[in-house]
C-alpha positions in Angstrom: -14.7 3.3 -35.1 -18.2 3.0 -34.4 -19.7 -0.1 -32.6 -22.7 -1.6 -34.3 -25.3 -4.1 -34.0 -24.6 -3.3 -29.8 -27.2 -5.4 -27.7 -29.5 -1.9 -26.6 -30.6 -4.4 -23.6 -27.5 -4.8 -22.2 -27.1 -0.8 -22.6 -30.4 -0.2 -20.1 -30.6 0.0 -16.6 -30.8 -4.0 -16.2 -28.3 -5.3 -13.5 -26.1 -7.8 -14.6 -25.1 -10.6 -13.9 -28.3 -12.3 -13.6 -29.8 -13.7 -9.9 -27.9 -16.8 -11.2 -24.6 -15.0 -11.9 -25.2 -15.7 -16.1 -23.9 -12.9 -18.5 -26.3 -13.8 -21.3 -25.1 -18.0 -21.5 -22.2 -17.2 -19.8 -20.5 -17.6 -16.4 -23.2 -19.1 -13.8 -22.1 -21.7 -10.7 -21.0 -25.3 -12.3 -19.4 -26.6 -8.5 -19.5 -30.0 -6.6 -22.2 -30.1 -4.2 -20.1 -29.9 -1.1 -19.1 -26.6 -2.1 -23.1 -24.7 -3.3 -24.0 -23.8 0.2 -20.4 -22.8 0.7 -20.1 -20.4 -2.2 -23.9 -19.5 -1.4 -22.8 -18.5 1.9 -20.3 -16.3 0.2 -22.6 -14.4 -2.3 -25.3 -14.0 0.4 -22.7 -12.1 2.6 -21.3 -10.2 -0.3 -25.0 -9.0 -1.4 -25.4 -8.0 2.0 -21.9 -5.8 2.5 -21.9 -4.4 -0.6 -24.3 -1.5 0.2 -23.5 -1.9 4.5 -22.8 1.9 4.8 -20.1 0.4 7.5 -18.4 -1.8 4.8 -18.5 0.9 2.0 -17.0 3.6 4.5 -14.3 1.2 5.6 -13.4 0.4 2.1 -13.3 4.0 1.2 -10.7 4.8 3.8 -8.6 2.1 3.0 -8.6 3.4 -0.5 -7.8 6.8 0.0 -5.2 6.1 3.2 -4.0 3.1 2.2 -4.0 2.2 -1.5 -3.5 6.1 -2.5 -6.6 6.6 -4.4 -7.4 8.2 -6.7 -4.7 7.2 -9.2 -3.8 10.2 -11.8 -4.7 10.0 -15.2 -1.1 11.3 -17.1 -1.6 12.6 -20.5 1.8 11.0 -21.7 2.8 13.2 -24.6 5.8 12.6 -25.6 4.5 9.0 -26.5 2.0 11.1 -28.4 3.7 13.0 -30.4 6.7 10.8 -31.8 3.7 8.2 -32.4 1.7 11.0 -34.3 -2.5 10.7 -34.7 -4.8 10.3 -30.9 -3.8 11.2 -27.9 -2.7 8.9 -25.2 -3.6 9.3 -21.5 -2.7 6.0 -18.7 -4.6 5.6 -15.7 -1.8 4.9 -13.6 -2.9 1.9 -11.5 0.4 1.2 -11.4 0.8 3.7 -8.8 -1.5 1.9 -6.3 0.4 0.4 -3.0 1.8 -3.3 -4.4 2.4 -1.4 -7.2 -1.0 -2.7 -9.5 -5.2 -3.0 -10.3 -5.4 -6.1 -7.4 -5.6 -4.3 -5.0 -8.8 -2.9 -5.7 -10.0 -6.3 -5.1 -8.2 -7.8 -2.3 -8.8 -5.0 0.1 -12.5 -5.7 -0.3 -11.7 -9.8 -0.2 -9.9 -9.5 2.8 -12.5 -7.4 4.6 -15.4 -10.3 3.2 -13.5 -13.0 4.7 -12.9 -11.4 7.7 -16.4 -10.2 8.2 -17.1 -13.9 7.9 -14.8 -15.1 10.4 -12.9 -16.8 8.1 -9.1 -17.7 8.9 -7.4 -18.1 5.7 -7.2 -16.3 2.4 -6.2 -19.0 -0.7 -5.6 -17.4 -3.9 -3.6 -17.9 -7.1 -1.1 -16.2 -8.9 0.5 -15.8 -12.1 2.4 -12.6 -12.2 2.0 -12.5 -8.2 0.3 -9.1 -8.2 -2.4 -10.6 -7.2 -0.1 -12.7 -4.8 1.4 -9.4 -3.6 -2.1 -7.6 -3.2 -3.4 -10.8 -1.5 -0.8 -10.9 1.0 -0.6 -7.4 1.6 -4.5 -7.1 2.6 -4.0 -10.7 4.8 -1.7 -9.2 6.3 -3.2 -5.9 7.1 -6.3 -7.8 8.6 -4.9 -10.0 10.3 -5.5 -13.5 8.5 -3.3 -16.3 6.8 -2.6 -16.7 3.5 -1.5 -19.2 0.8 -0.5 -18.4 -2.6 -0.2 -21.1 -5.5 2.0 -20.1 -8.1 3.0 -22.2 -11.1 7.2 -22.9 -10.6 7.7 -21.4 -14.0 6.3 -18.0 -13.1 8.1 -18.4 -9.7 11.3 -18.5 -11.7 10.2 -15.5 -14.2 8.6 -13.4 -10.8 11.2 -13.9 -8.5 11.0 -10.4 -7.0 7.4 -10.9 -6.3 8.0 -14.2 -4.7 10.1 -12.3 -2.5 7.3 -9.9 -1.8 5.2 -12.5 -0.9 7.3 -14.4 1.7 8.5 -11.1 3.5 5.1 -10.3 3.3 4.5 -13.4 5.5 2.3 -15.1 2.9 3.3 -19.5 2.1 4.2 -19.1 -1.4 3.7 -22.9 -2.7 5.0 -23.7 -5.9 2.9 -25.2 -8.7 4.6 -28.4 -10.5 2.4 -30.0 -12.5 1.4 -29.3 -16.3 2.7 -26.1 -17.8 3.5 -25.2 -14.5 2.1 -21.5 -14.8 -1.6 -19.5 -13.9 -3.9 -22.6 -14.9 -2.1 -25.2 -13.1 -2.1 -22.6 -10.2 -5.7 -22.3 -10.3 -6.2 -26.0 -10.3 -4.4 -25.9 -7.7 -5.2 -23.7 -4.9 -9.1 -24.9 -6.2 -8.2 -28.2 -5.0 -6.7 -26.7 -1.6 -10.0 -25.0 -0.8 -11.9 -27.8 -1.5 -10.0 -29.6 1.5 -11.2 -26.7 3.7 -13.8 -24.2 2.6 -15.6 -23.9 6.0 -12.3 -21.7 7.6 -10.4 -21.0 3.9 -12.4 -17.9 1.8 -10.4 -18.3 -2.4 -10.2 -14.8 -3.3 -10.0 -15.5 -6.7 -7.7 -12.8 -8.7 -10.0 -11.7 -11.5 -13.4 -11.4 -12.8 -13.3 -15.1 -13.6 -15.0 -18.3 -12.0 -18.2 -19.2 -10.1 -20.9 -16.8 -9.3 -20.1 -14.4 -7.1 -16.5 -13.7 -8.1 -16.7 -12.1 -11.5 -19.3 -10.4 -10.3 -18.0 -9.4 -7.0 -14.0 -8.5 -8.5 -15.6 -6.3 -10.7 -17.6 -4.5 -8.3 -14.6 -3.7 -6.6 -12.0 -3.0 -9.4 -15.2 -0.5 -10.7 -13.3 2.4 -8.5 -11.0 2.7 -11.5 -14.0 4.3 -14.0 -15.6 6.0 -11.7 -12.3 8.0 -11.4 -11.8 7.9 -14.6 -15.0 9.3 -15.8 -14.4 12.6 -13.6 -11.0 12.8 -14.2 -11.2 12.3 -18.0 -13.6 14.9 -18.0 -12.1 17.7 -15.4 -9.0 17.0 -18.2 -10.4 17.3 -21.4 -13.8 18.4 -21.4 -15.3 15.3 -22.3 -15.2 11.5 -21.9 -12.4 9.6 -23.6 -13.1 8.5 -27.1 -11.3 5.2 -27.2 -10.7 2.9 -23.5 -7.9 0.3 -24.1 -6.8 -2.5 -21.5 -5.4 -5.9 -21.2 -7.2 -8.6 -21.3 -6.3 -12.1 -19.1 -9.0 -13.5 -16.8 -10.2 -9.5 -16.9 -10.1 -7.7 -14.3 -8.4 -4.4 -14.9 -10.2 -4.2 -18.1 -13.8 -4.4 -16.5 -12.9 -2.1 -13.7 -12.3 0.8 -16.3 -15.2 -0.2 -18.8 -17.4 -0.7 -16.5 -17.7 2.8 -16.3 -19.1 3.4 -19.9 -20.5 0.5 -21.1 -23.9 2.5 -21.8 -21.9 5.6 -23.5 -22.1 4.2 -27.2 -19.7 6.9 -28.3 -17.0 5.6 -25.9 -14.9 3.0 -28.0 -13.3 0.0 -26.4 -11.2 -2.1 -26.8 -9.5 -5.1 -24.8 -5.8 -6.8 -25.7 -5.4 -10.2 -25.4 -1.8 -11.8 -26.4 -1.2 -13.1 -29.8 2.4 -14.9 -27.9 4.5 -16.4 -30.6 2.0 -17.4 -32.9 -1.4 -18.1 -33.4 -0.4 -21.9 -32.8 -2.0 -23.7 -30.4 0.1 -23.5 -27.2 2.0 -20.2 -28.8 -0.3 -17.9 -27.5 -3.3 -17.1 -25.1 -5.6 -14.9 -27.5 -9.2 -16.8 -25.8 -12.0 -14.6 -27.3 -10.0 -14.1 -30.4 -9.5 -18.1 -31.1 -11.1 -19.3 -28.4 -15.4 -20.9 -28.4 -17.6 -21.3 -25.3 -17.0 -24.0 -22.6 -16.4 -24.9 -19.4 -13.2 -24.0 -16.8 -12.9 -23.9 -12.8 -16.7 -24.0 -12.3 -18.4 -21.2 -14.9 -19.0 -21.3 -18.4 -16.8 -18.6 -20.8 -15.0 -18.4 -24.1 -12.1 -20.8 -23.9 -9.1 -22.6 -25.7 -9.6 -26.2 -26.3 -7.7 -28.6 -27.6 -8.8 -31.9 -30.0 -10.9 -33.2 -26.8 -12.3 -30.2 -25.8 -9.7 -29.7 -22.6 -8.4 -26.3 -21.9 -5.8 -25.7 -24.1 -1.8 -25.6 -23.2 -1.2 -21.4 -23.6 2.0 -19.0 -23.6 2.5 -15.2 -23.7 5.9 -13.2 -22.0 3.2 -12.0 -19.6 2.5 -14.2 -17.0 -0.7 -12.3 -16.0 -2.1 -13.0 -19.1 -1.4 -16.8 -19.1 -5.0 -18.1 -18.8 -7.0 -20.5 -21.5 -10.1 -18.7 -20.1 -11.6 -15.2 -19.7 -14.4 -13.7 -17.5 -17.9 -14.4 -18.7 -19.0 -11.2 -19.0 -15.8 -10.2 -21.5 -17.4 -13.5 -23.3 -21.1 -11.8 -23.1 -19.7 -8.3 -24.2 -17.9 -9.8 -27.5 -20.9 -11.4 -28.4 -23.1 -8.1 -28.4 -20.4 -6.5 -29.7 -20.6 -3.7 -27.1 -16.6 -4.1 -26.7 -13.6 -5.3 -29.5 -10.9 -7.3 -28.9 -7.7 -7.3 -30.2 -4.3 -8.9 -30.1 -0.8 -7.9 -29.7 2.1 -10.4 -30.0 5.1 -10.5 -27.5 7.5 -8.7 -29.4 4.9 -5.8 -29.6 4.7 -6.2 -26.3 8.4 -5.8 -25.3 8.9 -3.0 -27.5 6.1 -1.0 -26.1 7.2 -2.1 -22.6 10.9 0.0 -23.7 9.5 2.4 -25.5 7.1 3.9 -22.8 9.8 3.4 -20.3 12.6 6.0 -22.6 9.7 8.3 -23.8 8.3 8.9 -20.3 9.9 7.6 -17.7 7.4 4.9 -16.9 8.5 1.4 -16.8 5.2 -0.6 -17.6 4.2 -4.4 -16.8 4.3 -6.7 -19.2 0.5 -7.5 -19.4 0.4 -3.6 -19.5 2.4 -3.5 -21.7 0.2 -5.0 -24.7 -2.3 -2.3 -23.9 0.2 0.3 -24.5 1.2 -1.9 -27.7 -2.5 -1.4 -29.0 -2.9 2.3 -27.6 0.1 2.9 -30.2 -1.8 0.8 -33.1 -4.8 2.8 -32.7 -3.5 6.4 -32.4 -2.0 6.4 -36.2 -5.4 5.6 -37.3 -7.4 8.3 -35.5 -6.7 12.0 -36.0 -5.0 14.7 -32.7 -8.3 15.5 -31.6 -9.0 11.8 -30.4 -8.3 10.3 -27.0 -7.2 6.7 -26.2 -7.3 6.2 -22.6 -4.9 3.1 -21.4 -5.2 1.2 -18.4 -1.8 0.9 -17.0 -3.0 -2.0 -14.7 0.6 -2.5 -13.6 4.1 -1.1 -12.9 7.0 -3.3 -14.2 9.3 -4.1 -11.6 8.3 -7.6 -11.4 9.5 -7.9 -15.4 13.1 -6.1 -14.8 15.0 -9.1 -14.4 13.2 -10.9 -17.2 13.1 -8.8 -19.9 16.9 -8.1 -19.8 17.9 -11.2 -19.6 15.7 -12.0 -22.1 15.6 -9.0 -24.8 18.2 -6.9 -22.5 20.7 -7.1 -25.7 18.6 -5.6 -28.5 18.0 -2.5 -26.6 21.5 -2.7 -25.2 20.9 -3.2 -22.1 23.5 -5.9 -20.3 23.2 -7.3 -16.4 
């Protein structure tokens, strides 16, 4: 399971992204001119919070008071042994207040914007974790907040809809196109560009112009850091294998981060196969996917005949994006990290099978890294870890999955 031909470059102590936000050819800033000294203003008062003792100690609390960091690593082993082979262990983001990764990011978003006197937070959302999260530090700070959402995951979300409005977020449904995470995106893109003096777009992954997948990353990098120590106060040494989900990227990144330089770490991020590896049957974007150009940075993308982001489809709504973060693109490339796919009906019956082995009831986007985690362990012999990101906790996916697949695991309304 080694990982060859690995860029040693990428593996020294050179800071990336680049001054220009490029992983290797990827990523960068590809914006109107109205919005470059507007998204310069941003990264200049990111570089300059990031190490503010202030920020950092402000963040920390929030973290630890607020968030309930650290989350526990859980060595599930009843999902080891009836799976036989490696050992499984979940980092159980899902335990973090809204109940997922995004928080990570939002708290520090939400202390940005307001550092910058800014008014609103504008996001998207597919699943509406990131809606949740966003809403949920808006609120905590004191600022608005809009949240687009594509009408098709409103309908397949609906308790994080709820979540939202309570929350005192304006949920404002996305009709156009496929209706679901790209059209969102478009979307609340097109919102900001109407106002981005007052209006900061905490984008909800490591994905779009520079600063954001650099800056998401930063901030969702809490969940090695833990890991590393944890792993280790656990076991005795670092995991052998890493294993997340893989949409825009966030949740993946924030626990590879963390080892990128320890060539003896395998990892591995899951992408969904869908249906079918027909165009519009799935969104597997570094698996099928070749370099181009989405919402303002450059990154492995699905195209269709014209060279337009492709139409995509998987039962996890998180996941639901033709593009990736750049520096997933840049890390396929060297080869530093493997990606896989999982198809829905993996996907589901990981998502049960966690849930009646241990008592955990996973999300959906999760849930293919669990799917994988399973994959992998046959192959690789007791002594072996596979640490999972559990990114998310399921709740949001009750109502969906038994309506849709309720029957074949007997399971009625």
């Amino acid at each position: 399971m080694e990982n060859l031909n690995v860029d040693k470059a990428f593996l020294s102590e050179e800071v990336m992204p680049d001054s220009k936000g490029f992983f290797g050819e990827y990523g960068g800033s590809f914006l109107p001119p109205i919005l470059i000294p507007i998204i310069q203003e941003i990264t200049d008062a990111y570089l300059k919070i990031k190490d503010d003792p202030v920020f950092k100690e402000e963040l920390f609390y929030l973290q630890k008071h607020y968030t309930g960091r650290p989350s526990p690593i859980f060595h599930a082993k009843n999902l080891s042994q009836k799976q036989g082979g490696a050992q499984i262990y979940l980092k159980r983001e899902d335990l973090n207040h809204t109940g997922a990764h995004k928080i990570n990011h939002c708290l520090g978003e939400a202390l940005l914007a307001k550092r910058m006197g800014k008014k609103k937070l504008i996001a998207e959302t597919g699943a509406g974790q990131h809606g949740v999260a966003l809403a949920t530090a808006a609120a905590l700070v004191g600022l608005e907040c809009d949240i687009y959402m594509g009408e098709v995951d409103i309908q397949k979300e609906h308790p994080n809809v709820v979540r939202m409005k309570i929350l005192g977020a304006k949920v404002i449904a996305v009709t156009h196109g496929l209706k679901t995470l790209k059209e969102a995106v478009d979307a609340a893109f097109e919102a900001y560009m109407k106002d981005p003096v007052t209006q900061l777009y905490a984008i909800g992954s490591v994905v779009g112009p520079h600063p954001f997948p650099m800056m998401v990353r930063d901030f969702q990098s809490v969940i090695g850091r833990e890991a590393r120590e944890q792993m280790q106060e656990m076991t005795g040494k670092h995991p052998d294998n890493l294993v997340a989900c893989v949409g825009g990227g966030s949740n993946a990144l924030g626990l590879f981060s963390a080892f990128l330089q320890d060539q003896n770490v395998n990892i591995f991020g899951v992408e969904p196969a869908g249906t079918s590896f027909k165009t519009g049957d799935h969104s597997a974007t570094l698996t099928l996917g070749k370099p181009g150009m989405i919402h303002g940075f450059k990154c492995y993308l699905l195209q269709d005949e014209n060279g337009e982001p492709a139409p995509v489809n998987t039962v996890a709504s998180g996941l639901d994006y033709p593009g990736v973060g750049p520096q997933h693109s840049y890390l396929k490339d060297i080869k530093r990290v493997q990606y896989e796919t999982i198809t829905d009906k993996e996907a589901i019956d990981a998502f049960m099978l966690l849930a009646r082995e241990e008592g955990i009831i996973p999300a959906l986007e999760s849930a293919h890294a669990v799917a994988y985690a399973l994959k992998l362990a046959e192959q690789l012999p007791a002594d072996q870890t596979i640490l999972v990101n559990l990114s998310g906790r399921g709740d949001k996916d009750i109502d969906y999955v038994v309506e849709r697949f309720g029957e074949q695991f007997g399971i009625s309304e």
